[in-house]
BAFI-3210 file (N, C-alpha, C; in Angstrom, 3 decimals, decimal comma, padded with zeros to 6 digits):
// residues 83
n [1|2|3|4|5|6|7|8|9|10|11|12|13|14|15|16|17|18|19|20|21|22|23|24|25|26|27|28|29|30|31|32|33|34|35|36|37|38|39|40|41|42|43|44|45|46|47|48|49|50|51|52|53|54|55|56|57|58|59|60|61|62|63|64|65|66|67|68|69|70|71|72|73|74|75|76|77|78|79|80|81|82|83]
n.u [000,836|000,280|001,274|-000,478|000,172|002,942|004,033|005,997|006,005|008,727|010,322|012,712|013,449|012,317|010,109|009,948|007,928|006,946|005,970|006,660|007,009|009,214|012,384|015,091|017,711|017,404|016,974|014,662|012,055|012,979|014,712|017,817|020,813|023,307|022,825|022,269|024,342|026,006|025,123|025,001|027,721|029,708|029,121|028,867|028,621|030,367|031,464|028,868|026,824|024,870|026,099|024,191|022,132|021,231|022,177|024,119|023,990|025,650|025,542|024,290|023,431|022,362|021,042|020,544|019,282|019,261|016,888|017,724|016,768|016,218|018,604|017,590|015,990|014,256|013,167|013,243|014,950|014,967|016,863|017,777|019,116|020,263|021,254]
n.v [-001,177|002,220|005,762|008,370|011,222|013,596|016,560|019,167|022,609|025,216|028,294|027,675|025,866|022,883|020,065|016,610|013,722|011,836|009,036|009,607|012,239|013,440|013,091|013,539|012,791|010,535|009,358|008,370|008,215|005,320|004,496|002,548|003,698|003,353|003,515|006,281|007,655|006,700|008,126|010,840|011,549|013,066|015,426|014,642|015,541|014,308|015,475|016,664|014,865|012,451|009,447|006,391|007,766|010,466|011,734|014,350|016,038|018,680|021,178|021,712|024,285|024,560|022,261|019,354|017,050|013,524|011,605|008,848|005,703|002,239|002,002|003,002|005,488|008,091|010,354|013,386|016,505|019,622|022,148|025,090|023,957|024,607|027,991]
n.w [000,000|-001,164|000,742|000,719|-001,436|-000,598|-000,544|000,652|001,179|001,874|002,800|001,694|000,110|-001,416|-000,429|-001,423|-000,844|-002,597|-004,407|-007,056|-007,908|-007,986|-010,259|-010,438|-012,488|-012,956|-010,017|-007,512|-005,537|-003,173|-004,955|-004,791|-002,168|-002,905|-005,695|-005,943|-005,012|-007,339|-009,417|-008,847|-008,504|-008,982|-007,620|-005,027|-001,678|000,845|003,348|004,352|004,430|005,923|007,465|006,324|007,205|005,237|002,365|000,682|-002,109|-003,831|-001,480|002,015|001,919|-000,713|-002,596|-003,599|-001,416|000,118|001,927|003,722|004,368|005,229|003,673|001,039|-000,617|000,879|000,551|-000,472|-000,298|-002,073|-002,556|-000,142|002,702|004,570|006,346]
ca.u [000,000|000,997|000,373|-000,536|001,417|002,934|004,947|005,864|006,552|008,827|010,678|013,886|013,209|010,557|010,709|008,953|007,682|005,963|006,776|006,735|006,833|010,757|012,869|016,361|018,809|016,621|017,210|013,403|011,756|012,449|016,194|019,300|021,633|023,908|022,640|022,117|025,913|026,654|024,426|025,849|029,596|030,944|028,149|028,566|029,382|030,597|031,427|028,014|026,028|025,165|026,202|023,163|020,278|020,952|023,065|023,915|024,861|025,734|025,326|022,920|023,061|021,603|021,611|019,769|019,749|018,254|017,149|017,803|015,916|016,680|019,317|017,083|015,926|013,082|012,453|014,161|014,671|015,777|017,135|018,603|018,573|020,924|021,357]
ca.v [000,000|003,350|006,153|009,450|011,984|014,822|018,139|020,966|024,012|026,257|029,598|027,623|024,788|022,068|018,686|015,757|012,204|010,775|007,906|009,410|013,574|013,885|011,939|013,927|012,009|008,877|009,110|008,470|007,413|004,326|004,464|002,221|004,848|003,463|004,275|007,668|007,957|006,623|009,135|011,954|011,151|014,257|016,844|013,841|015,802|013,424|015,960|017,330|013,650|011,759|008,089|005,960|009,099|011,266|012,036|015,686|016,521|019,704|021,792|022,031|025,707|025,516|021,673|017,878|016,066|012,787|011,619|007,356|004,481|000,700|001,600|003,238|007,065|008,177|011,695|014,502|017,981|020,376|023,928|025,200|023,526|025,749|029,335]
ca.w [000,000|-000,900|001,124|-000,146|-001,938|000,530|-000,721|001,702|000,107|002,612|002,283|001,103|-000,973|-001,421|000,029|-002,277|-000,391|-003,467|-004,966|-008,925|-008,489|-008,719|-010,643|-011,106|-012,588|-012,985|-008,665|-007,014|-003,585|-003,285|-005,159|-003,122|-001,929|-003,833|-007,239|-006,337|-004,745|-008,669|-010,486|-008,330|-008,032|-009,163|-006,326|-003,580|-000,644|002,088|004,987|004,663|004,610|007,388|007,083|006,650|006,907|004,294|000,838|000,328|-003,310|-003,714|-000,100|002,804|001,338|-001,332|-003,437|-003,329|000,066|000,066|003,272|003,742|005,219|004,618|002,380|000,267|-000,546|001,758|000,747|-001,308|-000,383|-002,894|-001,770|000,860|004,111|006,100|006,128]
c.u [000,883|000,627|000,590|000,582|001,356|004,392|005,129|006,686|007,454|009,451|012,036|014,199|011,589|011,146|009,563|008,658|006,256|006,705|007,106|007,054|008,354|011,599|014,567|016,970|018,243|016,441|015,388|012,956|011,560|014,155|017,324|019,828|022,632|024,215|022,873|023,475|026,772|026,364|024,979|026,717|030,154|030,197|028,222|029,579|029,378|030,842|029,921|026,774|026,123|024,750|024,943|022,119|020,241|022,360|022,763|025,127|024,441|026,199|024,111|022,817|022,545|021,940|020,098|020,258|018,511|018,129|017,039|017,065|015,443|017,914|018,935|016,387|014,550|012,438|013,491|013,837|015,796|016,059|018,064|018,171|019,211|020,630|022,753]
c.v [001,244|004,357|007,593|010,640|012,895|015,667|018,981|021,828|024,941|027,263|029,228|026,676|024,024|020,802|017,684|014,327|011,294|010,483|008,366|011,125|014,321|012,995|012,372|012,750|010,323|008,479|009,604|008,406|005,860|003,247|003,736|003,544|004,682|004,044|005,413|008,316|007,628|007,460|010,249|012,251|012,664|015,589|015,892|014,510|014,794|014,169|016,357|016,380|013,188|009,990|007,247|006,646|009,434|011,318|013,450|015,535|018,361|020,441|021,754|023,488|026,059|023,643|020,539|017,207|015,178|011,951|010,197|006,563|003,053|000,962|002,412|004,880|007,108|009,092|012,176|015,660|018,734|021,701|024,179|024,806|023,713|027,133|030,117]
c.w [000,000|-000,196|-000,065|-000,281|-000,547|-000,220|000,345|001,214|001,561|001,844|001,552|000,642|-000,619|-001,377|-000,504|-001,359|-001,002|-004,280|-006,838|-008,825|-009,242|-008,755|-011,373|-011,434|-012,585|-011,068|-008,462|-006,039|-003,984|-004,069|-004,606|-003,279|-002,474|-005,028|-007,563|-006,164|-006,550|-009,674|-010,768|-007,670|-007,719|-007,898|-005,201|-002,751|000,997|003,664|005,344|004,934|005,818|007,356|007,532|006,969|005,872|003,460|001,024|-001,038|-003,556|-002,432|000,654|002,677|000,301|-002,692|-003,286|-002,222|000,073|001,225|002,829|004,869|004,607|003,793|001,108|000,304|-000,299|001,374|000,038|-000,855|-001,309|-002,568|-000,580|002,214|005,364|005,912|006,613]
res [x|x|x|x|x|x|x|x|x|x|x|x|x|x|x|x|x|x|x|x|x|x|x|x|x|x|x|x|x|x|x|x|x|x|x|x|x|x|x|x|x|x|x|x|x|x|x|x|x|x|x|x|x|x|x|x|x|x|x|x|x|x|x|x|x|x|x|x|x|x|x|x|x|x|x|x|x|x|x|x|x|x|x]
***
């Protein structure tokens, strides 16, 4: 069972937890963390990830951070998620 779509729009990006709305880079919900660490080699920032939660490509200032669970990509936020 799936559950239902959910977006939240804030003042500094937008965070997707449906299974089809964003699909950068062929990377989806639902993705291993692998794949997506192979998609986005060259933006994989490792000081800024947190082993086994989340992938940050790019920055938490301003990029794609994909949050993890099983192994697998839970959620996407795009934007900035520091300041």
């Amino acid at each position: 069972m799936v559950s239902k779509s959910k977006t939240v729009l804030g003042g500094s990006g937008i965070t997707i937890l449906n299974l089809a709305a964003l699909r950068p880079a062929g990377v989806q919900i639902g993705t291993p963390a692998n794949e997506a660490l192979k998609k986005y080699k060259s933006a994989y920032n490792k000081p800024e990830s947190k082993s086994g939660s989340s992938l940050v490509f790019g920055s938490v200032f301003g990029g794609l951070i994909a949050s993890i669970k099983d192994g697998k990509i839970s959620g996407l936020f795009l934007g900035a998620g520091a300041e």
